[in-house]
N, C-alpha and C positions, 0 to 999 in steps of 0.2 A: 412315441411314433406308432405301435403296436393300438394304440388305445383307439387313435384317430382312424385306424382302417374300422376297428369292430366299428367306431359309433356310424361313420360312414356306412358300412355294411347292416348296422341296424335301423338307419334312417333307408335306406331304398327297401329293405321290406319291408318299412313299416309304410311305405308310400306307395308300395307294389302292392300289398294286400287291403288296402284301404281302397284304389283303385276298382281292383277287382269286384272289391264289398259292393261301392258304387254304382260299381258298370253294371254287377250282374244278380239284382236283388231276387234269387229262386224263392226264396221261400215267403217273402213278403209279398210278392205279388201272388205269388200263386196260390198262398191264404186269403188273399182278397179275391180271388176269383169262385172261390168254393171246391168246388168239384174237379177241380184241374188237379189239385196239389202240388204242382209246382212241372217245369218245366226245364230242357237241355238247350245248355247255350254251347254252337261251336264259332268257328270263325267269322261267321254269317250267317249263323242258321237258327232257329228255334222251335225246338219238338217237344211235342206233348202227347199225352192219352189221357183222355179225356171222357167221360162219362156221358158222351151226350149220342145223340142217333145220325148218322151220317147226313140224310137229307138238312136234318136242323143245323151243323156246321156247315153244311155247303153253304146254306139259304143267306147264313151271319156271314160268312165269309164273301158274297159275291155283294152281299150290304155296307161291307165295312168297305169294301175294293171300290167298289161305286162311288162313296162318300166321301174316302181319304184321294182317290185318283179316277184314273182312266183301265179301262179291263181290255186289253189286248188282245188277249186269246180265251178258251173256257172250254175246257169239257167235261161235263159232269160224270160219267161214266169213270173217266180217265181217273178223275179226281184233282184235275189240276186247271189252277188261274195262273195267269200273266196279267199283270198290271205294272203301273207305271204310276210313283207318287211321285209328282216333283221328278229330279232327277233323278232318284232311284226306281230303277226295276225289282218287281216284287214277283216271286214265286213262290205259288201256296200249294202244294199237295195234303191230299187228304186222303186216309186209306182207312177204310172199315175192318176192324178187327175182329168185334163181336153183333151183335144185334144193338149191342147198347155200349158198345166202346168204339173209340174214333180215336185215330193216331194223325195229328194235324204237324204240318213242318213249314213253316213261313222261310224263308231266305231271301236278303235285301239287298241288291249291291247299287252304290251311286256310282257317281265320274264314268261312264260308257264300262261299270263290271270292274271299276279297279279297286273301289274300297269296299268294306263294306259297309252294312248301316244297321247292326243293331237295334240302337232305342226304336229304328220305326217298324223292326220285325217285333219288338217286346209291346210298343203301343197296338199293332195290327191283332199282333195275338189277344190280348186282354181286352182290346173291342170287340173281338168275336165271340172270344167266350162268354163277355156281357151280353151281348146279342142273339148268341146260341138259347133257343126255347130247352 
């Protein structure tokens, strides 16, 4: 009886960290990006610092918003987009750290803000920063 709870209890983490691996590939993407080295996943959200000059994230980021959807709001100064892909709302802030370092945060949520949406915060980011000069 004892045996059957471990292998039960071995079988959900071994399908809980397998998940995870899936959902949330930091280091493989963020080796494919270069210069990112990798990026934070929260509930909805995805942050990075990144090596690149503020205006050239803005520039990628208001190209990649354009492409994948609709830009709702924008202020450059601020540093932040609103857009709309499909039925997720997309919020992208960007904050200059250095002359040559940028701190970017996408956050994705579908259903009118009830779920969120990951993969299109992981695909927005990695378009930008291909994009990013």
């Amino acid at each position: 009886m004892k045996g059957n709870y471990f292998r039960l209890f071995g079988l959900i983490v071994l399908v809980s960290c397998l998940g995870l691996f899936i959902s949330g590939c930091v280091f493989l993407v963020g080796g494919a990006i270069g210069a990112a080295g990798g990026y934070a996943i929260s509930n909805d959200t995805i942050e990075g610092m990144i090596d690149k000059k503020y205006d050239n994230l803005w520039d990628a980021a208001i190209r990649v918003s354009n492409i994948l959807g609709n830009i709702r709001f924008k202020d450059r100064q601020k540093g932040y987009i609103e857009s709309e892909v499909g039925k997720t709302k997309v919020n992208i802030n960007i904050e200059k750290i250095t002359n040559d370092t940028t701190k970017i945060r996408i956050k994705a949520r579908r259903y009118y803000k009830l779920m969120p949406d990951i993969p299109l915060a992981q695909k927005m980011y990695v378009k930008i920063m291909q994009e990013a000069k």
